[in-house]
DOBA-833026 format. One record per residue (C-alpha): residue number from 1; y, z, x; residue in three letters. Coordinates in nm, 3 decimals. Layout:
<vodos>
    k       py       pz       px    r
  NUM        Y        Z        X  ALA
...
</vodos>
This chain:
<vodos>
    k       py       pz       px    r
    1   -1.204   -1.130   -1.091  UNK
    2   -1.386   -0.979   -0.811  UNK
    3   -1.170   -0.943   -0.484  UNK
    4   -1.255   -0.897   -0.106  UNK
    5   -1.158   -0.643    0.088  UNK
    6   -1.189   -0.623    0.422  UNK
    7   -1.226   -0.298    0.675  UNK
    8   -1.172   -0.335    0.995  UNK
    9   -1.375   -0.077    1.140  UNK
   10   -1.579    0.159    0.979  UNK
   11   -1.518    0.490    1.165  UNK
   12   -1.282    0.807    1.081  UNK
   13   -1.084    0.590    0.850  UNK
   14   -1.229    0.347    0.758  UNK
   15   -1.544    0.602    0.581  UNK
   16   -1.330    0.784    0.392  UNK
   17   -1.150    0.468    0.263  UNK
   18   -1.501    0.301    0.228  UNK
   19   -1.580    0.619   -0.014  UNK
   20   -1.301    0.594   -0.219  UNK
   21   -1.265    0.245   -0.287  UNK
   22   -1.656    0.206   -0.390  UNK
   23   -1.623    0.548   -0.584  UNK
   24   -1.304    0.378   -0.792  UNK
   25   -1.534    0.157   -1.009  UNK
   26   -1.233   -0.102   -0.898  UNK
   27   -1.414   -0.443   -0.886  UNK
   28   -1.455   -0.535   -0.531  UNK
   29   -1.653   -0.658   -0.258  UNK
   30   -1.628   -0.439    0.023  UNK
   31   -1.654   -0.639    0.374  UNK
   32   -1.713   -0.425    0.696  UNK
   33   -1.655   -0.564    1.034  UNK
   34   -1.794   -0.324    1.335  UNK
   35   -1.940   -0.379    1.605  UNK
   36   -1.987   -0.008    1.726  UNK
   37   -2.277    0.239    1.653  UNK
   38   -2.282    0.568    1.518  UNK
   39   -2.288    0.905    1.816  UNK
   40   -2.272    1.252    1.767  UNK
   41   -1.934    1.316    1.819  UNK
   42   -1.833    1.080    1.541  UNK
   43   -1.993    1.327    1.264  UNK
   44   -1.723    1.592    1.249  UNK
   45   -1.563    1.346    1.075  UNK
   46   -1.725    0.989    1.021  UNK
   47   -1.826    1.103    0.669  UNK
   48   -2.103    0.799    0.574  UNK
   49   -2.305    0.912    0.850  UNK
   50   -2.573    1.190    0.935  UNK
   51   -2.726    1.284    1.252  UNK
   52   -3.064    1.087    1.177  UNK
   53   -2.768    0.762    1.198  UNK
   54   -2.745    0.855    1.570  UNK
   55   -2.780    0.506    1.766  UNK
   56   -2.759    0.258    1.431  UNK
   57   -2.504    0.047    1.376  UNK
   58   -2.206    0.179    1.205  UNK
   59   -2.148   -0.086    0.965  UNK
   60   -2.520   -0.162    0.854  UNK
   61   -2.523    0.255    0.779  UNK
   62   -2.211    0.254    0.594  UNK
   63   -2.321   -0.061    0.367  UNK
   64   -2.663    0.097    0.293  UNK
   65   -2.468    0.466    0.171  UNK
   66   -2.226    0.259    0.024  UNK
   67   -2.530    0.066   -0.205  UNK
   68   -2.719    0.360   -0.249  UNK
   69   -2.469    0.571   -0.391  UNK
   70   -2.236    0.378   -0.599  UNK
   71   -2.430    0.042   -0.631  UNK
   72   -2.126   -0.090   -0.457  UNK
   73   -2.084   -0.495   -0.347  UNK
   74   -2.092   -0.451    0.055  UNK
   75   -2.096   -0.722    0.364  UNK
   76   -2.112   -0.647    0.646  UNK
   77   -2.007   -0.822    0.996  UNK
   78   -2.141   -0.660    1.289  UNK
   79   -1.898   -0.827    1.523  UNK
   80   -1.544   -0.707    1.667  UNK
   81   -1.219   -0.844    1.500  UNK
   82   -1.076   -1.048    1.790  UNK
   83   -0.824   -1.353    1.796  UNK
   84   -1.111   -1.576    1.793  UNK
   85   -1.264   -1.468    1.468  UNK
   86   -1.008   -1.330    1.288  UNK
   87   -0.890   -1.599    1.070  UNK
   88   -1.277   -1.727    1.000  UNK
   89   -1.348   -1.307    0.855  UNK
   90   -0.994   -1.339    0.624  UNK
   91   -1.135   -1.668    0.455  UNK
   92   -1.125   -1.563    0.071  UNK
   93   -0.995   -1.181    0.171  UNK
   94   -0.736   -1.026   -0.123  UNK
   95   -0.685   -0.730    0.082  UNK
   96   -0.743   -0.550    0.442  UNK
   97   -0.780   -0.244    0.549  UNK
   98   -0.710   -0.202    0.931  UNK
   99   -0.849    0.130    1.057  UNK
  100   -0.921    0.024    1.469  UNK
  101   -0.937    0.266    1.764  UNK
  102   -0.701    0.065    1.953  UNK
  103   -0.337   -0.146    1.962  UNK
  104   -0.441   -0.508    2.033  UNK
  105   -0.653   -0.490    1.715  UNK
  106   -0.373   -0.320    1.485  UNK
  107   -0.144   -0.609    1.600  UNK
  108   -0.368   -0.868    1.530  UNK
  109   -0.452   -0.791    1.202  UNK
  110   -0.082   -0.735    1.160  UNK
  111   -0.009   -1.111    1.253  UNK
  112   -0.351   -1.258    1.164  UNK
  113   -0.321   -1.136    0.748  UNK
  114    0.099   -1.216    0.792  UNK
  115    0.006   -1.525    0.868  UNK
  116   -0.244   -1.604    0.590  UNK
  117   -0.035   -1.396    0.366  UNK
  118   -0.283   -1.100    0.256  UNK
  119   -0.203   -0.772    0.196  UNK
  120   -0.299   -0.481    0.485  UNK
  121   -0.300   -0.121    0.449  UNK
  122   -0.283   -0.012    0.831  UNK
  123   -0.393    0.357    0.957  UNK
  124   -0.430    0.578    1.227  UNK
  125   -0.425    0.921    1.320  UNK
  126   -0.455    1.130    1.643  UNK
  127   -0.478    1.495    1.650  UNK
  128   -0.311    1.683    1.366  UNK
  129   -0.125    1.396    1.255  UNK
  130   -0.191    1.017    1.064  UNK
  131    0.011    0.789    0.917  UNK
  132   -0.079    0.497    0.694  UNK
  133    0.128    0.178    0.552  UNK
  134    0.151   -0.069    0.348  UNK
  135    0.231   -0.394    0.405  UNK
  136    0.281   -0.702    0.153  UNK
  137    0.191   -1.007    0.398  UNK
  138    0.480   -1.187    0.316  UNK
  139    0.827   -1.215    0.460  UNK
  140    1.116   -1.034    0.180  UNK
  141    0.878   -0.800    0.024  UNK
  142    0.889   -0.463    0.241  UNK
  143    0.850   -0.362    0.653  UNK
  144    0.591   -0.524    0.783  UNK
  145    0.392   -0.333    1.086  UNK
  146    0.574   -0.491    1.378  UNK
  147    0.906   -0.343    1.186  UNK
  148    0.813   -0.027    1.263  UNK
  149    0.599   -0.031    1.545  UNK
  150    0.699   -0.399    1.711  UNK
  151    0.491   -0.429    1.964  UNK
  152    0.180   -0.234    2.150  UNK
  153    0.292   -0.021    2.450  UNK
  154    0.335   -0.143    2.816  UNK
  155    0.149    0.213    2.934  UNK
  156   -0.224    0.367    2.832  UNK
  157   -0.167    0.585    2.540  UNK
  158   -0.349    0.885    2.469  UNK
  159   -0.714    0.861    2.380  UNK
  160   -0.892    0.990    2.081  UNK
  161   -1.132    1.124    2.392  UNK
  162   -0.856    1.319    2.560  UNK
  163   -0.632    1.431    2.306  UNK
  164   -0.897    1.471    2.034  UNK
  165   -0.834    1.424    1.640  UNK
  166   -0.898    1.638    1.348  UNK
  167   -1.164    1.550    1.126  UNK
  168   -0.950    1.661    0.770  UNK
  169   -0.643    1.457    0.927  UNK
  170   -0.849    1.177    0.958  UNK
  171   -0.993    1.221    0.602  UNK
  172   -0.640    1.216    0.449  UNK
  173   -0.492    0.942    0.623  UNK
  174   -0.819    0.778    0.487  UNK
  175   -0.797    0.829    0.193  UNK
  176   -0.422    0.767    0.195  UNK
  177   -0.500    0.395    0.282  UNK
  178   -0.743    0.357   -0.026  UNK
  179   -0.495    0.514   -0.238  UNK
  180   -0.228    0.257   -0.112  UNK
  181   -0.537    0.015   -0.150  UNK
  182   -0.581    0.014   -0.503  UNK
  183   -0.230    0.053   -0.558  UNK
  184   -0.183   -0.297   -0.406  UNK
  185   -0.531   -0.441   -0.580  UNK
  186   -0.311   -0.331   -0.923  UNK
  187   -0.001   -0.507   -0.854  UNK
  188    0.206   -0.242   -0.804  UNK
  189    0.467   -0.415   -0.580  UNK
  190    0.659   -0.094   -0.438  UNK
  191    0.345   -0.037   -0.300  UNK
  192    0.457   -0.203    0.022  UNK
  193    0.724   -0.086    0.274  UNK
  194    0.509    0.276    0.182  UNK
  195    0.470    0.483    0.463  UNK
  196    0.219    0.795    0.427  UNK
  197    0.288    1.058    0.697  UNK
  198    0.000    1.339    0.766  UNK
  199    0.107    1.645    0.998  UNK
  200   -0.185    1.923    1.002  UNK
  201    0.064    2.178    1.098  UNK
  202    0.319    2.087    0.830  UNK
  203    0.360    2.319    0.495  UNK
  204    0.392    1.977    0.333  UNK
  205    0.092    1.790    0.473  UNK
  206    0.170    1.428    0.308  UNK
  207    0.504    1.287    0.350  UNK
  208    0.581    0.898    0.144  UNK
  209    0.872    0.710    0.262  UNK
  210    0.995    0.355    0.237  UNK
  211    1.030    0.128    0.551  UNK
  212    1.317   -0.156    0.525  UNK
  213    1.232   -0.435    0.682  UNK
  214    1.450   -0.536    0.978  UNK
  215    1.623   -0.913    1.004  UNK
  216    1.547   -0.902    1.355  UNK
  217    1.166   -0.779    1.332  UNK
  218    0.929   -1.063    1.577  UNK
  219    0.689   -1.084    1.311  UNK
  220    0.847   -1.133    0.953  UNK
  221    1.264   -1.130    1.084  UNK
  222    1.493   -1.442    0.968  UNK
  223    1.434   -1.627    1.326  UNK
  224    1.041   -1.461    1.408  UNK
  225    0.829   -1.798    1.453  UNK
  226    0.472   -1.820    1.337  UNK
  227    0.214   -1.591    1.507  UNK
  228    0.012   -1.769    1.807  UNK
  229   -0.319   -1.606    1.816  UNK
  230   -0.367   -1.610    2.145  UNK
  231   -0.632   -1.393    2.291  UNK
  232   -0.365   -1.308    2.608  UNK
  233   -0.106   -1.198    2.359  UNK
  234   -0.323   -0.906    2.253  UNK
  235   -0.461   -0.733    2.586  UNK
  236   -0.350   -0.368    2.660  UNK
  237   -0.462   -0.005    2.631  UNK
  238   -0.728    0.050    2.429  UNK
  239   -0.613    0.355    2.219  UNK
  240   -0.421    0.362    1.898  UNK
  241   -0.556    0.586    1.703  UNK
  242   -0.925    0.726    1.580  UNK
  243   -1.138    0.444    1.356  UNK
</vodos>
């Protein structure tokens, strides 16, 4: 059977995971949801795109290198992944792949796919280093995201802008999400609670470790109530991470 995936953005991560899953011959529809369009300083390491993409819309791009060069299955949904559309774009989704620029979005696909019980690979990266996780959906089967990170921080974070990211960290944090991807599409349970850590300076780039899941954790914990939704609950700074 043919499963959805979604990617939530289509940038730094989310090319390089685009790439691997439609290289994988894995059978798949591959749904992309940006809004954003390509610019020049996205090339270094946006790898679907060229500088005659300059202006065009990320997602449309991706989806047409994605058919051309591996006949892949691609949608696309050229429209931001907010509270109000978020449980309308995981209708009939088997698996996400979060790779936003910024912490409202990571938390809401955190508590929009825990809440309809799918699967998400989450990833970001700034400067030399990435990480990327794995996360089941479902309470007693590994950390979910708010176990580790529980909730988005009161202050602006550093920007991809300011404190710049490096295009081969990117790239392997990437990748490192389609890996954990298509580990999850097999059924390979321990899969989730996996956390992939990328440091550019290390001897040992890639570091795997599993996350326990904590009783007390907001999201999946004994006592955490059902996720609202809201649009206010997911307003802050805008930077997470590079997409």
């Amino acid at each position: 059977m043919k499963r959805r995936v979604l990617l939530i953005g289509a940038g730094g991560l989310g090319a390089p995971a685009a790439l691997a899953l439609a290289a994988s011959g894995a059978s798949m529809t591959l749904v992309i949801v940006d809004d954003d369009r390509v610019e020049r300083t996205n090339l270094h390491r946006q790898i679907l795109f060229t500088e005659q993409d300059i202006g065009r819309s990320k997602a449309e791009t991706a989806a047409a290198f994605l058919r051309e060069r591996f006949s892949a299955d691609v949608e696309v949904y050229e429209e931001r992944f907010v509270p109000e559309s978020a449980q309308r774009l995981l209708e009939g989704v088997s698996l996400v792949l979060e790779g936003s620029d910024n912490f409202p979005t990571k938390f809401l696909a955190a508590d929009a796919c825990f809440l309809s019980g799918i699967p998400t690979v989450h990833g970001a990266a700034l400067r030399w280093y990435g990480t990327a996780l794995a996360v089941a959906g479902e309470r007693g089967r590994g950390a979910c995201y708010r176990c580790l990170f529980e909730a988005p921080p009161l202050e602006e974070a550093p920007t991809c802008a300011d404190a710049g990211v490096i295009g081969p960290a990117v790239g392997l944090v990437g990748a490192a999400q389609a890996a954990l991807a298509l580990r999850v599409l097999a059924g390979e349970d321990d899969a989730f609670g996996t956390l992939v850590t990328v440091d550019g300076h290390a001897k040992i780039i890639q570091r795997k470790r599993h996350v326990r899941a904590r009783r007390d954790c907001t999201l999946c914990g004994e006592r955490a109530l059902p996720p609202r939704l809201a649009p206010e609950d997911y307003l802050g700074p805008t930077c997470g991470g590079e997409a």
